[in-house]
C-alpha positions in Angstrom: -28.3 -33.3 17.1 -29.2 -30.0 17.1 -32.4 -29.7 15.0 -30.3 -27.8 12.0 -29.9 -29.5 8.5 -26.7 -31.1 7.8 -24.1 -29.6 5.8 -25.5 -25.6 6.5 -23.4 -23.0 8.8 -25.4 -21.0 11.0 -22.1 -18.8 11.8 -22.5 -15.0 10.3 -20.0 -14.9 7.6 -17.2 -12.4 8.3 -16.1 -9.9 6.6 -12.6 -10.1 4.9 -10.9 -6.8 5.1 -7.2 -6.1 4.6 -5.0 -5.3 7.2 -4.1 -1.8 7.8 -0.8 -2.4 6.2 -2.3 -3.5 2.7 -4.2 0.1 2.5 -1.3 1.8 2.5 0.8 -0.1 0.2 -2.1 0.1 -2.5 -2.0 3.8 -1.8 1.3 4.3 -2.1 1.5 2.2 -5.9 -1.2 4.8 -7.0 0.5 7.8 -5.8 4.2 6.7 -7.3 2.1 5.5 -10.3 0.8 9.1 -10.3 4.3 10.8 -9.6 5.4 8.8 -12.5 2.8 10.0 -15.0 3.3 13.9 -13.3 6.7 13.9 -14.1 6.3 11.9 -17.6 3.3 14.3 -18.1 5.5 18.0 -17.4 8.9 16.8 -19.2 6.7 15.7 -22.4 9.4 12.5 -22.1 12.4 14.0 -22.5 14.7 12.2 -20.4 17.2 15.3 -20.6 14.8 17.5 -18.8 16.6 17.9 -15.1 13.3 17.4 -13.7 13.4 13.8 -15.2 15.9 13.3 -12.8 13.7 13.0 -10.1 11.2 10.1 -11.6 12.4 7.2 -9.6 14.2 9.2 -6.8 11.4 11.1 -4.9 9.1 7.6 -4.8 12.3 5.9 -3.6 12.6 8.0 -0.9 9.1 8.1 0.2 9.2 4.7 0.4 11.9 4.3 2.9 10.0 6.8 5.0 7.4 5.0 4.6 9.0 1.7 6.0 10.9 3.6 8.6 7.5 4.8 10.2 6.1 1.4 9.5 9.0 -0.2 11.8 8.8 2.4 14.6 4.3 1.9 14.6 5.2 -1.6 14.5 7.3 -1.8 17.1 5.2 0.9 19.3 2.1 -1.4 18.6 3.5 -4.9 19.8 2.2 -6.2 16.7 4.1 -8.5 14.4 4.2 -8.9 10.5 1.0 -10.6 8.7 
């Protein structure tokens, strides 16, 4: 018995935050999201414009980067996967 009433938590409630990994991703779907709309935006939507060409690559490859780095901070860091 410790003089508290039943059922109530005297623990401070955390806070839930996202790991570092999560900030990241989010950021990188706005910034592809915005790539998109750039190159949607400049070419008017025409698909023949050779700038087009570069919609899906660019992100693509930024990705991969991304990961890369990911795997090496990873692995520098001890830490595993969420």
């Amino acid at each position: 018995m410790t003089g508290e009433p039943a059922g109530q938590n005297t623990e401070a409630p955390q806070d839930k935050k996202l790991p570092n990994g999560h900030y990241f991703k989010i950021m990188g779907y706005l910034l592809t999201a915005c790539w998109v709309g750039y190159i949607v935006m400049i070419t008017k939507g025409d698909t023949s414009d050779p700038m087009f060409d570069y919609i899906f690559s660019v992100p693509l490859g930024f990705w991969i980067v991304g990961m890369v780095i990911a795997h090496f901070v990873r692995k520098k860091a001890g830490g595993d996967r969420p």
